[in-house]
N, C-alpha and C positions, 0 to 999 in steps of 0.2 A: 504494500500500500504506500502511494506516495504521499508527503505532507497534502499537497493540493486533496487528495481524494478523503485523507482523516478530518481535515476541514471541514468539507463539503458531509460526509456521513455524520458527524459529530452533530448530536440532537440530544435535550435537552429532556429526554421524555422519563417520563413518570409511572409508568406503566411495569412495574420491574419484576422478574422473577429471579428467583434464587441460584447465585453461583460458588463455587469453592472459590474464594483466595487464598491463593496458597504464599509461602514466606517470597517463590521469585517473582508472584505479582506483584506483590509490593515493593521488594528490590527496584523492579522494571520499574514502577510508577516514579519512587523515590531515586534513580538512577536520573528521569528524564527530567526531572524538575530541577536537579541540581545542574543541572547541563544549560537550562537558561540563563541572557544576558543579565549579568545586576549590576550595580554600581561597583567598582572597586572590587568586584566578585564576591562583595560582602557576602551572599546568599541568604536573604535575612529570614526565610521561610523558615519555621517549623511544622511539622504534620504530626496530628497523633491521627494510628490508623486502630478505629475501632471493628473489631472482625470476632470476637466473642459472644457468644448467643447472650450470656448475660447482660455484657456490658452494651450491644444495641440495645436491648431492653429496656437498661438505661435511658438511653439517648432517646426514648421515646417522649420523654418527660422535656425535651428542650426546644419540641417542633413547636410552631403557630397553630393556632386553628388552621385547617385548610391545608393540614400538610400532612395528614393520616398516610398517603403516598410512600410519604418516608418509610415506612414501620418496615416495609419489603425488602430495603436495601440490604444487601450482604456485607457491607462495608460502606461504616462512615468516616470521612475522611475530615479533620477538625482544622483548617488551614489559620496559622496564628504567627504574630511575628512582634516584634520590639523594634520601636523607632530608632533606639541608640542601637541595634546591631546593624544601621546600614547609614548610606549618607544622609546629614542634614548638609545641605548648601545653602547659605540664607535662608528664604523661605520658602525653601524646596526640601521636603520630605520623603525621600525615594520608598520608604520598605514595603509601601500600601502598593505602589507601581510596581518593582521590582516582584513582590509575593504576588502578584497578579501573574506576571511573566511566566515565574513558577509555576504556578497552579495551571496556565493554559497548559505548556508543553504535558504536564503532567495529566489532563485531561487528551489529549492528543494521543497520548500513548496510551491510554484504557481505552479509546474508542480504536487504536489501530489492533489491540488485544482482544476486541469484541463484545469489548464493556461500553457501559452507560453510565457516564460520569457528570452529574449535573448539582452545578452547585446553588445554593440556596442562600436568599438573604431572610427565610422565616423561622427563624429559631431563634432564640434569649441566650446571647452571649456569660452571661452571669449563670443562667441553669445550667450551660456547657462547661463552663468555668469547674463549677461545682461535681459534675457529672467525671470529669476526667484530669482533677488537679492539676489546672491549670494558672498560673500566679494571676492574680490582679493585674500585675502591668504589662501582661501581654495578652495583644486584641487578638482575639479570635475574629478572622479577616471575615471566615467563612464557613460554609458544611458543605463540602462535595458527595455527594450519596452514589454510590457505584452498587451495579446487580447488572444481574442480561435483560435485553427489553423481552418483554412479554409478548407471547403471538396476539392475547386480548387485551382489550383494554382494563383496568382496576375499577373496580365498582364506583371506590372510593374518591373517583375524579368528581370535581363538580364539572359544571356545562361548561365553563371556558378553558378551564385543565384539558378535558378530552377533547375537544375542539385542534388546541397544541397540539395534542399529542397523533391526532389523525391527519395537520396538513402546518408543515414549519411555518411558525408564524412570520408574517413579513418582514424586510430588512429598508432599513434606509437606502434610496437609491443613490447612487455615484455623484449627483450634480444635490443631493441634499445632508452629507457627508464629507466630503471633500470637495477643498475648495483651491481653485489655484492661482500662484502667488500673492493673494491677500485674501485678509476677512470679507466677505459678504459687506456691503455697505449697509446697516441697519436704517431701515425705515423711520426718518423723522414722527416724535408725538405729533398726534393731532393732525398729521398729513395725509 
């Protein structure tokens, strides 16, 4: 598979059934995420990988409403990082960018393994906190939830979930994303 095709397959669906992860899947994931660009090579990312029936179990307690989806995952992925382990530049903050970096390659390589790696912003950083001692002063960026997609759909979608999950939701077009050599001139108030 090449990158271009991991891109293009890479979907963010909800619909998951149950897979083994074994110690060299997580190697492979934790291998590619360290292989992204960071500042200084700082790598500021950390991952706790939760793969224990118990410990998902846990982690059931830190979704949002609306996120029952979760509970299927085989592996929750806790993506968390500390500002002082990468550049400050004035008032530039790299570790949130750089753990971004991270986190995609590392999602790039679950979907070229055959995975479904989709990360979430519905869960309580403090019950994840709690859930898998993680200190106070390091943000938990994210939860990447990984499992194989399902041949059906999860009961447990609501109508705009399964909606997702049966046609990729649309992307900003090229001329409303990228803009070239300068910003867009913004519309005068009132004109």
């Amino acid at each position: 598979m090449t990158v271009q095709e991991a891109i293009k397959q890479r979907r963010a669906y909800r619909s998951l059934t149950p897979v083994e992860i074994t110690d060299e899947t997580l190697h492979e994931l934790a291998h590619a995420a360290v292989l992204a660009p960071t500042c200084f090579n700082n790598q500021p990312a950390r991952f706790v990988f939760v793969r224990d029936p118990e410990q998902l179990e846990a982690m059931k307690l830190v979704y949002s409403k609306g996120n029952a989806w979760c509970h299927a995952a085989s592996l929750v992925i806790a993506v968390c990082a500390e500002k002082g382990d990468d550049c400050v530049i004035r008032d530039r903050e790299y570790y949130q960018f750089d753990t971004g970096l991270q986190t995609a390659l590392l999602i790039l390589r679950a979907t070229e393994l055959g995975l479904v790696a989709h990360p979430i912003a519905g869960y309580s950083p403090k019950k994840t906190r709690a859930a898998l001692g993680i200190p106070d002063r390091v943000a938990v960026v994210t939860l990447v939830l990984v499992g194989r997609h399902a041949g059906t759909p999860s009961p447990v979608l609501s109508k705009e979930q399964l909606a997702s999950e049966r046609k990729r939701p649309e992307r900003l077009s090229f001329d409303k994303m990228a803009f070239l050599e300068r910003w867009p001139a913004e519309p005068e108030e009132g004109g």
